[in-house]
C-alpha positions as CSV (number, residue, x, y, z in Angstrom):
1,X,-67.5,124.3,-50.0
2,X,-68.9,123.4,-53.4
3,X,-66.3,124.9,-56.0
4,X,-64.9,122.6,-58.4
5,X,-66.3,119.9,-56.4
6,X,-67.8,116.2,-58.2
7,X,-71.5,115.4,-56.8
8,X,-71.5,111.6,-57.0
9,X,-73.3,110.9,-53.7
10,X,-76.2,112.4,-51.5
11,X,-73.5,110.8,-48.7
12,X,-70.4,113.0,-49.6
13,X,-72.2,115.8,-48.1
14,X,-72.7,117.0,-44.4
15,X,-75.7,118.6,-43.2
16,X,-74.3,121.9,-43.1
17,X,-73.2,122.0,-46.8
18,X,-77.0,120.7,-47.5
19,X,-78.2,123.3,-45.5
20,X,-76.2,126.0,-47.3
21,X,-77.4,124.6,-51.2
22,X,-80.8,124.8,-50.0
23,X,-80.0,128.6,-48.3
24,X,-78.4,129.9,-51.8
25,X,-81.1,128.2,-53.3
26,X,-83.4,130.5,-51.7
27,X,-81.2,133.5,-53.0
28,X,-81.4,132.3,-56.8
29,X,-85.3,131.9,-56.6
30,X,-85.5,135.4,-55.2
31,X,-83.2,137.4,-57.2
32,X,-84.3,138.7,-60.9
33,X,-83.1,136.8,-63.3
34,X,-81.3,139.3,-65.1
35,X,-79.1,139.9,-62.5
36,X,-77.8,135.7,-62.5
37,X,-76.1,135.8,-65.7
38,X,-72.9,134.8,-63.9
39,X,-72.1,132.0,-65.9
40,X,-70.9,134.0,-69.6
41,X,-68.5,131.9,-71.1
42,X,-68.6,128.5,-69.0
43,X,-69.9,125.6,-70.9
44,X,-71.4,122.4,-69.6
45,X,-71.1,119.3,-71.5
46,X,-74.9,117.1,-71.1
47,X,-74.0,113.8,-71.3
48,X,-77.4,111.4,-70.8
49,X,-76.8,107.5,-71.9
50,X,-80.5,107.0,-70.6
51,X,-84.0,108.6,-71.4
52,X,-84.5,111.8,-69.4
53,X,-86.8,114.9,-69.3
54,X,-87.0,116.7,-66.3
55,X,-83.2,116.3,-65.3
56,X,-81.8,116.8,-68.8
57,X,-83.8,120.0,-69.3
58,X,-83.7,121.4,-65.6
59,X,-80.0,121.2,-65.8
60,X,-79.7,122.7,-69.5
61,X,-81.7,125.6,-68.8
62,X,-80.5,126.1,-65.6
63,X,-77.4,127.0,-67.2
64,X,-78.6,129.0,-69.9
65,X,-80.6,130.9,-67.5
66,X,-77.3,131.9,-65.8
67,X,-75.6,132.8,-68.9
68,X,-73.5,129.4,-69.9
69,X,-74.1,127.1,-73.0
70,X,-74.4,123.6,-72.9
71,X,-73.3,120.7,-75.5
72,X,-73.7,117.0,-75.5
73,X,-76.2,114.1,-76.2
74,X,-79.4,112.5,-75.1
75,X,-78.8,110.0,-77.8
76,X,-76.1,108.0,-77.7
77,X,-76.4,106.0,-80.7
78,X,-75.6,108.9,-82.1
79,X,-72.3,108.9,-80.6
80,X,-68.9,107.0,-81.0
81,X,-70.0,105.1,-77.9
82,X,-71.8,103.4,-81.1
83,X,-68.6,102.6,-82.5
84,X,-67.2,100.9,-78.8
85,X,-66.0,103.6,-77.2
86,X,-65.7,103.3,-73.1
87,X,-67.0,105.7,-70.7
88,X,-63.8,106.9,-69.7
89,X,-62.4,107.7,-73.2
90,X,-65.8,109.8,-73.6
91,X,-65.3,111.7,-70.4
92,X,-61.4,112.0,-70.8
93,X,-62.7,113.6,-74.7
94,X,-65.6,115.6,-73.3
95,X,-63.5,117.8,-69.9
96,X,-61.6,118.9,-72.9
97,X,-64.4,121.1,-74.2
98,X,-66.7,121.9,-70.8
99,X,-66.1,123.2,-67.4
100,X,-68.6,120.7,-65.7
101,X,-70.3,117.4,-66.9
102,X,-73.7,116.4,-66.3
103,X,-73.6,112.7,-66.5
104,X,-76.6,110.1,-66.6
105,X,-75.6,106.3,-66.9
106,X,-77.5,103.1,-66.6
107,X,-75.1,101.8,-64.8
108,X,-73.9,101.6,-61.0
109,X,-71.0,103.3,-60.2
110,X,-70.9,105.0,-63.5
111,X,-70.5,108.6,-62.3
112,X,-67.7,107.5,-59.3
113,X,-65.4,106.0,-62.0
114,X,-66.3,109.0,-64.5
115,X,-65.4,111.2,-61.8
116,X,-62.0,109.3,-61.0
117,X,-60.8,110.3,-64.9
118,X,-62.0,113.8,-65.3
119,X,-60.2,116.9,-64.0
120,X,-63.4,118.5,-63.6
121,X,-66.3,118.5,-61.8
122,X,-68.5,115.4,-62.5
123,X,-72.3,115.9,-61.3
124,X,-74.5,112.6,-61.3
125,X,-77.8,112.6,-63.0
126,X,-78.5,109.4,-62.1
127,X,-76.1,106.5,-61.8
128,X,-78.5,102.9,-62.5
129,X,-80.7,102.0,-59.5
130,X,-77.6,103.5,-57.2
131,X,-78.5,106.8,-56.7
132,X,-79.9,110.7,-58.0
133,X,-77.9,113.1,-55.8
134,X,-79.7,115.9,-57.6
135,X,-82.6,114.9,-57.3
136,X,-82.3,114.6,-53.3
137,X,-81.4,118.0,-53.0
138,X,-84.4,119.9,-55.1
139,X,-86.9,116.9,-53.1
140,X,-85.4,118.3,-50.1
141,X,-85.7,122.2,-50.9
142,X,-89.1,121.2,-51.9
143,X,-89.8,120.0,-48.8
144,X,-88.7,123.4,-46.8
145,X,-90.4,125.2,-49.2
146,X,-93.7,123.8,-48.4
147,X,-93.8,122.8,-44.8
148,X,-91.2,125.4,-43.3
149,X,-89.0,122.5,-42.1
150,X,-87.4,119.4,-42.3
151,X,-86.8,118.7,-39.1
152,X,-89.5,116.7,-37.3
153,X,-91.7,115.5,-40.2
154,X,-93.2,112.3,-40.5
155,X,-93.0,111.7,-44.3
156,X,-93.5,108.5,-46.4
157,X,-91.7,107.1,-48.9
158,X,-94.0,104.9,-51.2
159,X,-93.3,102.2,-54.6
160,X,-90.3,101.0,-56.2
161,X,-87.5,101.3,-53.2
162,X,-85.1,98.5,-54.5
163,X,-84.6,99.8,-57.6
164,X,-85.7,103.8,-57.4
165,X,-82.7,105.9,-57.1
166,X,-84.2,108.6,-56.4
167,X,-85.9,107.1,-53.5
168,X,-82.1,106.0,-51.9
169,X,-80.6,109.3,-52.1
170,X,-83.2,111.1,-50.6
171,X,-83.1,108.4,-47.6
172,X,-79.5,109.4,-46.9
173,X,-80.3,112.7,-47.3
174,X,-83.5,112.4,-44.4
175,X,-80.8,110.6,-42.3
176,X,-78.7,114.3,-42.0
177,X,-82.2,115.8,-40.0
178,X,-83.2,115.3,-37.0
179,X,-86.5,113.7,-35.4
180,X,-88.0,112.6,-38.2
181,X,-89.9,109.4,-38.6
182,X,-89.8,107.7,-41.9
183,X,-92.7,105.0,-43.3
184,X,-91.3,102.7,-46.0
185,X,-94.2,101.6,-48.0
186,X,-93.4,98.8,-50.9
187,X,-94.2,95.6,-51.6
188,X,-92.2,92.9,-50.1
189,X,-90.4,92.4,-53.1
190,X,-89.2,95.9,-53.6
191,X,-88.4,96.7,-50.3
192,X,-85.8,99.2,-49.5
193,X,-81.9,97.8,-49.9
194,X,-80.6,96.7,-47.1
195,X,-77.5,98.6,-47.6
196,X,-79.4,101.8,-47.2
197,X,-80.9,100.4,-44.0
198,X,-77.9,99.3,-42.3
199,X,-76.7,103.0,-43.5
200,X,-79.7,104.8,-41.7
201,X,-80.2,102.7,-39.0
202,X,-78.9,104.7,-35.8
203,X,-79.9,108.1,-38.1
204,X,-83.8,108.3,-38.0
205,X,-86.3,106.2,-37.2
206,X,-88.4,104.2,-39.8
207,X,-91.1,101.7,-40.5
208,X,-91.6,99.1,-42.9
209,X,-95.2,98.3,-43.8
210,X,-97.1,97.7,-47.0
211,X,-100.1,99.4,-46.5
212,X,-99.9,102.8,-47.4
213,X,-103.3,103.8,-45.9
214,X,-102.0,102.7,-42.4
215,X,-99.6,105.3,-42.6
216,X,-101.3,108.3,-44.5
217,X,-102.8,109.5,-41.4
218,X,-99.6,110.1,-39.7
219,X,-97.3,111.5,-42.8
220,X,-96.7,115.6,-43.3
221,X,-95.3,114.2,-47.0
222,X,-96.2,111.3,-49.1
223,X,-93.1,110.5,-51.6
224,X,-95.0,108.6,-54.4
225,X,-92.6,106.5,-56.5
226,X,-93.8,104.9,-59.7
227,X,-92.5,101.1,-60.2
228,X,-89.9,101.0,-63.0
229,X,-90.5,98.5,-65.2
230,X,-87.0,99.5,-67.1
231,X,-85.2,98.3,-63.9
232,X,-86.7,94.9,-63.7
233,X,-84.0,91.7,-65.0
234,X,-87.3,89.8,-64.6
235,X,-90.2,91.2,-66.3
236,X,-92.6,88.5,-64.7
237,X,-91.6,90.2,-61.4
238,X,-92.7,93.9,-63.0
239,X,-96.0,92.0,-64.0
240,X,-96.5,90.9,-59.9
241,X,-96.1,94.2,-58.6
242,X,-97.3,96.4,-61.2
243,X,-100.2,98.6,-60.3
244,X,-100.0,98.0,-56.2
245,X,-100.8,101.4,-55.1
246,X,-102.4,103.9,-56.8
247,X,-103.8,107.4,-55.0
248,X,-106.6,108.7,-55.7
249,X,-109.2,111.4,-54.1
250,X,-110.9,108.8,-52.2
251,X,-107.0,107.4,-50.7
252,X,-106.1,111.4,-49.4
253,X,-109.8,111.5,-47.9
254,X,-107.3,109.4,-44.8
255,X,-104.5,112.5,-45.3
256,X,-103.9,115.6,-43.1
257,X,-105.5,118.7,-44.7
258,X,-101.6,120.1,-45.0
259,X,-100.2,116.4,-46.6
260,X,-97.7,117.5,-49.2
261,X,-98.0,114.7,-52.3
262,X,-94.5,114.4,-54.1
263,X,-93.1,112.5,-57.0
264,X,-90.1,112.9,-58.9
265,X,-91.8,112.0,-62.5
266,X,-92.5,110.8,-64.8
267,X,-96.0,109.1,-63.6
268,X,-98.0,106.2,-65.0
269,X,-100.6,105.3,-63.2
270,X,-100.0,105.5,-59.4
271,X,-101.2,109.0,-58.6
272,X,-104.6,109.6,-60.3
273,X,-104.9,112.7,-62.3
274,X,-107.9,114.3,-60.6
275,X,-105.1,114.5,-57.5
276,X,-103.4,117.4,-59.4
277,X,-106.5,119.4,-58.9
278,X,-106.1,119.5,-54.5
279,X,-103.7,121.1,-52.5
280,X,-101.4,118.1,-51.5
281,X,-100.3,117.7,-55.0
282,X,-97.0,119.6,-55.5
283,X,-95.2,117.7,-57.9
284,X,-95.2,120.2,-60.6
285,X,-93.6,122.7,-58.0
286,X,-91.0,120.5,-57.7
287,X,-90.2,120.8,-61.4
288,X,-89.8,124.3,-60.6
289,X,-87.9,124.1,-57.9
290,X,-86.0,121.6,-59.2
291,X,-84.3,124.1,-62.1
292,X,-83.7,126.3,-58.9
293,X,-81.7,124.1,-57.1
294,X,-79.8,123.2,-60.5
295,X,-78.8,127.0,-61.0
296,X,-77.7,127.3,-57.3
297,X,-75.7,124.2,-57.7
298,X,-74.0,124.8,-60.7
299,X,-72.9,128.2,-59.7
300,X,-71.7,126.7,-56.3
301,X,-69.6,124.4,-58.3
302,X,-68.4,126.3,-60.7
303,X,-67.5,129.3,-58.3
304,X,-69.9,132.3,-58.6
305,X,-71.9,131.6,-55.8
């Protein structure tokens, strides 16, 4: 299902195979960690032309912690990319010394044409404002792990949705369950693509607004997305949107006593800190079970699971 298989895009996968991830997922978190050193001997080259923390560490110590090594950059000055060499002379280099890559790229479409030149698996860690495949999948296991389900939730998707990739993949991914009822909270000018729309349209119902406290009463999870002033051509448009929601104590007092609170870091100012301290806040979780799904994935790709 998974073996030797590139993850480009959340939409590539079925249901069922989602299902399945989030099922040995479960397996991984629950069996001692001296007993997943299944890895010995495979390599994965960690290849991140933008800034990263969580992804670029979840992935390289998800490996480690299942025996493998890892090579590769986070600096790619440091490279001969310096020196003007294309994407696809660095992957055709790279497959010659790893089993997988992990690839992060600023630019759309980045891991689908990496993947097109490699003869191994190609996992995107983020692909411009396109999509976060990976990220999807832990968001999602998140999601079953706190509230039992996926089916039938009400959840809300708040911020940047033009530009978040995150926030795209995990739309498509929604789109796969059934009966839920999504709230798309953004300003009007970072409203989600229309694309992704048109994609989800007959695949789950969902509602525009721009008032997130409208919605909060309703949601079962609150997906807080921080505006990303990195993706912006037109930093006067960052400047008009900047700062537009922000939840505090005093915002959740609207929430369900069970409201999960999700983001997929890094913050800057749109979730107050004194939020961490409640029980809705389980974005640190997701760290966790972020590295979970990583190890469950890269096993599933590279065969041992």
């Amino acid at each position: 299902m998974f073996k030797g298989r590139d993850i480009i895009s959340i939409r590539d996968f079925s249901r069922k195979e989602i299902d399945y991830l989030l099922r040995v997922a479960k397996k991984v978190e629950e069996t001692p960690e001296d007993r997943l050193k299944v890895l010995q001997g495979k390599i994965m080259g960690s290849l991140f032309f933008e800034p990263s923390t969580r992804t670029r560490l979840s992935f390289e110590v998800a490996m480690k912690k299942l025996g493998g090594e890892v090579v590769g950059f986070s600096e790619p000055a440091l490279t001969s990319i310096k020196k003007g060499e294309t994407l696809a002379d660095t992957i055709r280099v790279v497959e010659n010394y790893v089993d997988v890559i992990v690839l992060r790229h600023p630019l759309e479409g980045s891991a689908r044409m990496a993947a097109d030149y490699a003869s191994i698996p190609i996992i995107n860690a983020g692909s411009g404002a396109e999509e976060h495949p990976t990220q999807a999948f832990l968001d999602l296991y998140t999601i079953y792990k706190e509230k039992g389900r996926i089916d039938g939730l009400n959840i809300g998707i708040l911020g940047d949705l033009r530009y978040g990739r995150t926030v795209h993949s995990l739309t498509y991914a929604l789109s796969l369950y059934n009966d839920i009822t999504l709230y798309l909270i953004s300003p009007e000018q970072l409203k989600m693509r229309r694309e992704v729309l048109e994609n989800i349209r007959d695949k789950l119902k969902f509602k525009e607004m721009l008032n997130v406290e409208k919605a909060l009463p309703e949601l079962d999870v609150l997906y807080v997305t921080r505006i990303q002033k990195e993706r912006f051509p037109d930093l006067s448009e960052y400047e008009r949107v900047k700062g537009t929601y922000r939840i505090t104590l005093s915002t959740l007092k609207k929430a369900k006593k069970d409201l999960i609170l999700m983001h997929p870091l890094p913050r800057v100012d749109e979730v107050d800190v004194e939020v961490d301290k409640t029980s809705h806040a389980v974005y640190f979780k997701q760290v966790k079970y972020g590295l979970i799904t990583r190890m469950a994935l890269l096993g599933l790709v590279l065969g041992v699971f």
